[in-house]
C-alpha positions in Angstrom: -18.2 -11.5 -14.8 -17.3 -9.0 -12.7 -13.8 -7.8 -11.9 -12.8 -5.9 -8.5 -9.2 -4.5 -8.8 -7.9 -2.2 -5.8 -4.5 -0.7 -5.7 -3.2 1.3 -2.4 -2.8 4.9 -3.4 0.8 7.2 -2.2 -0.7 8.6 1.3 -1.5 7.4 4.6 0.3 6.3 7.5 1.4 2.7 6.2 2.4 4.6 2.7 4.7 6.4 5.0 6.2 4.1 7.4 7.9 2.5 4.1 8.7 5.2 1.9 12.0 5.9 3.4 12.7 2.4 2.2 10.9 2.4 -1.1 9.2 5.5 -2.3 6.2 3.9 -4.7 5.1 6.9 -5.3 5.3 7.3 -9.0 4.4 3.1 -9.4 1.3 4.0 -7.5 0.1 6.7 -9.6 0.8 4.5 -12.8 -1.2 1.7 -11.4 -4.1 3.8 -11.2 -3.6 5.7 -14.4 -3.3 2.0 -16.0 -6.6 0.9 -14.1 -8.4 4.5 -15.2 -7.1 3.5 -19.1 -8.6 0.3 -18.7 -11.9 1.7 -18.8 -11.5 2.2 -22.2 -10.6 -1.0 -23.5 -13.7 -2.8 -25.7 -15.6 -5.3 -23.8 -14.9 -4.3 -20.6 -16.9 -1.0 -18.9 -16.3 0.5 -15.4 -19.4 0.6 -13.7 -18.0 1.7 -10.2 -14.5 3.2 -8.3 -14.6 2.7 -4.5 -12.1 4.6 -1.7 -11.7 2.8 0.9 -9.3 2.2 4.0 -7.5 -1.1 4.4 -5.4 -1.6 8.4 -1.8 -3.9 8.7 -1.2 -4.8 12.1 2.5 -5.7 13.4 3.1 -6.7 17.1 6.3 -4.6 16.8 9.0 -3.3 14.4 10.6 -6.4 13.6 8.1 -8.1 12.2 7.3 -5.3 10.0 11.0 -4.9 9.1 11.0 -9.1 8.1 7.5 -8.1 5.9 9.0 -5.3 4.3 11.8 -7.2 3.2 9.9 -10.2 2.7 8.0 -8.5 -0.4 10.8 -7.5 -2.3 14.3 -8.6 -0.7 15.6 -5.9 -2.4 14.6 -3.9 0.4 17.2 -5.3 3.3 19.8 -2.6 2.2 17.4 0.1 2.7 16.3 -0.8 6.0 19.6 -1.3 7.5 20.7 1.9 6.3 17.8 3.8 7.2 16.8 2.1 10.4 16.6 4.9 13.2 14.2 6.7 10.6 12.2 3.7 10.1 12.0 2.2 13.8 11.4 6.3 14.4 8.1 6.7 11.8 6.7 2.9 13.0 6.1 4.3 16.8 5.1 7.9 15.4 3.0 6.9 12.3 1.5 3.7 13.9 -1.1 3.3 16.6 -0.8 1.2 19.7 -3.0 -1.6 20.3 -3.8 -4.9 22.3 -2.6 -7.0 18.7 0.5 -4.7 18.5 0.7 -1.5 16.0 -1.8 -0.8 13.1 -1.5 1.6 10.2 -3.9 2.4 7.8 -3.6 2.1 4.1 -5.9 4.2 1.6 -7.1 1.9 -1.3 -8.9 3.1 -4.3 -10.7 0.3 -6.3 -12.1 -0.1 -10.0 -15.2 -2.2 -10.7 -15.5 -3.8 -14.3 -18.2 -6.1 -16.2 -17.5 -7.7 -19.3 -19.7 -5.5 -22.2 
């Protein structure tokens, strides 16, 4: 079979809306670095890497806020400490539209096939 794994890389306006409330920076970087080592496992070969640009759209700040938090409750703190900054980055880093604001999210993917 084949297998299609995509991880967001540490860039890009969605990237930066949230890092004030968590910075994946470094878990980013080590999902890709574990995707690139799975090349090398036995039986399974990478036959293709793809970049490609995902969009979230939120029809304002608060619903992004409760999806934030909603991934990893953990989170709440952060954004009730840092929420100036945040509702600040949503309304620069975001773009205005009819369904509310969207941000895009670069992606990079690996392709595998069973050898």
């Amino acid at each position: 079979g084949t297998l299609f794994v995509a991880e967001p890389v540490a860039e890009g306006p969605l990237f930066e809306a949230v890092r004030p409330i968590d910075d994946e920076t470094e878990v980013r970087a080590r999902a890709q670095e574990a995707l690139a080592a799975a090349a090398t496992l036995d039986g399974l070969d990478l036959v293709d890497e793809v970049d490609f640009t995902s969009v979230a759209t939120f029809p304002d700040v608060e619903t992004w806020e409760r999806t934030v938090v909603g991934i990893d409750p953990a989170r709440a703190s952060a954004v009730d400490a840092h929420r100036d900054d945040i509702h600040r980055r949503f309304h620069e880093l975001g773009r205005p539209g009819d369904a509310g604001w969207s941000f895009t999210q670069p992606n990079h993917a690996h392709v595998f096939r069973r050898s």
